[in-house]
C-alpha positions in Angstrom: 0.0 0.0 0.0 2.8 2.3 0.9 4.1 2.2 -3.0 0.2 2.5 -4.1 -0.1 5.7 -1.9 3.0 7.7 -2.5 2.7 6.7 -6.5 -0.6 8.5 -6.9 1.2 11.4 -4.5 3.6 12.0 -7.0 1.1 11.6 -10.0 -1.0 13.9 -8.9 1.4 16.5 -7.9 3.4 16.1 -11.1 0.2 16.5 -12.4 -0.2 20.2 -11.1 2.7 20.8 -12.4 1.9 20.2 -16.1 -1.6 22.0 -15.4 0.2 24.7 -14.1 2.6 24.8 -17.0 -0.1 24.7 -19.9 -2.1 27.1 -18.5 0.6 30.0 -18.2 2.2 28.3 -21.8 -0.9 27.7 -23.3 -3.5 29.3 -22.1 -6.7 29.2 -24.3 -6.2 25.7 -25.3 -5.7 24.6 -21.2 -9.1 26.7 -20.5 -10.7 25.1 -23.2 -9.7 21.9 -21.4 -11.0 23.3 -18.1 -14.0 23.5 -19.0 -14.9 26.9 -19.7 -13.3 28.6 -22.8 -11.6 32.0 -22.3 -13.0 34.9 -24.2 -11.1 36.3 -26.7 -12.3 39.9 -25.6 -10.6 41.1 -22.0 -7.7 40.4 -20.3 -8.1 36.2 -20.0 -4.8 35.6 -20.0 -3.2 37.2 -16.7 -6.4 35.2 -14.9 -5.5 32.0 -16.9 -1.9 32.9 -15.6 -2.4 33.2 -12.0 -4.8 29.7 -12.5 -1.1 28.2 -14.1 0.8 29.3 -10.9 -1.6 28.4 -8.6 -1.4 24.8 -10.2 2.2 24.5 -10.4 2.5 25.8 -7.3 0.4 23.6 -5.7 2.7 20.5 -7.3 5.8 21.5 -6.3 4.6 22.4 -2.2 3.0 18.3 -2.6 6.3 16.9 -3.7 8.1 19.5 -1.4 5.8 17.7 1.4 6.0 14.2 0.4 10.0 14.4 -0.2 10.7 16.1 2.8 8.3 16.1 5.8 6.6 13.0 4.8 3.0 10.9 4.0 1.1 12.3 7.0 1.9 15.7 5.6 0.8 15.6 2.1 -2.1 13.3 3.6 -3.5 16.4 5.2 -2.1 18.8 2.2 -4.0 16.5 -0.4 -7.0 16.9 1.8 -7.0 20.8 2.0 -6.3 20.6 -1.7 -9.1 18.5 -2.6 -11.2 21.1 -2.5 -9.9 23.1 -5.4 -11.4 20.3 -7.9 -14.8 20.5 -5.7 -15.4 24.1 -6.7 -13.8 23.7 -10.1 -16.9 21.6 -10.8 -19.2 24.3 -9.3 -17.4 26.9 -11.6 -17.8 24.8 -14.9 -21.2 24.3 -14.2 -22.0 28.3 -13.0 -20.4 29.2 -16.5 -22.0 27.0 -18.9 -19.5 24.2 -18.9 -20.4 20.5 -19.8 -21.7 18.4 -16.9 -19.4 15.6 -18.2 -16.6 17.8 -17.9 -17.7 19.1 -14.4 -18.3 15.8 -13.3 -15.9 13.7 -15.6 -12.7 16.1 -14.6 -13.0 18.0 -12.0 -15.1 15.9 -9.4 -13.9 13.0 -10.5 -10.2 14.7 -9.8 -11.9 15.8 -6.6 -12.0 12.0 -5.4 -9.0 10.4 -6.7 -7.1 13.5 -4.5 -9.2 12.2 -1.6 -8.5 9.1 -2.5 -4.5 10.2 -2.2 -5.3 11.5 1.3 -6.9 8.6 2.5 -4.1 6.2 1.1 -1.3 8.6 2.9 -3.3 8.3 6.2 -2.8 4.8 6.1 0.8 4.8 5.1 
């Protein structure tokens, strides 16, 4: 169990990482992914920007946990972080977004991260 949980750890933080990286890299084609299209209109990018750093960011503090304090830590961080897919759903689905996509992305990423914590826990 202890490979099972710190495997999807590191998947799902490295993970964040390439989020993070298409979405300041590529931004309209990452949004698109997301869910909810940018407009070409406005300033799109610097939000889609911040949305790449928070992503990345969010990987490399995970790794940073797992590597260096240990499973009980990213346990607890993968729990805290679980609820950034949770309202990525509700934001897909306040803006128009497919209900698969909602559902079939976001919540779905929303459990497997739960999933993580619960696996860490156990370590």
């Amino acid at each position: 169990m202890t490979v099972t949980a710190y495997t999807l750890a590191v998947v799902l933080n490295l993970f964040c990482l390439f989020l993070g990286y298409r979405f300041v890299l590529q931004p309209a084609s990452a949004a698109t992914g997301y869910g909810v299209p940018a407009r070409p209109e406005g300033d799109a990018g610097a939000y889609l920007s911040v949305k790449g750093l928070r992503d990345g960011t969010f990987g490399v503090v995970g790794l940073v946990l797992l590597f260096f304090v240990g499973a009980r830590a990213e346990a607890w961080f993968m729990l805290a972080v679980a609820l950034v897919p949770l309202f990525d759903t509700l934001i897909v689905l306040r803006n128009g977004g497919a209900k698969a996509t909602a559902f079939g992305i976001h919540f779905a990423t929303a459990v497997v991260v739960l999933i993580s914590a619960v696996l860490l826990f156990l370590v």
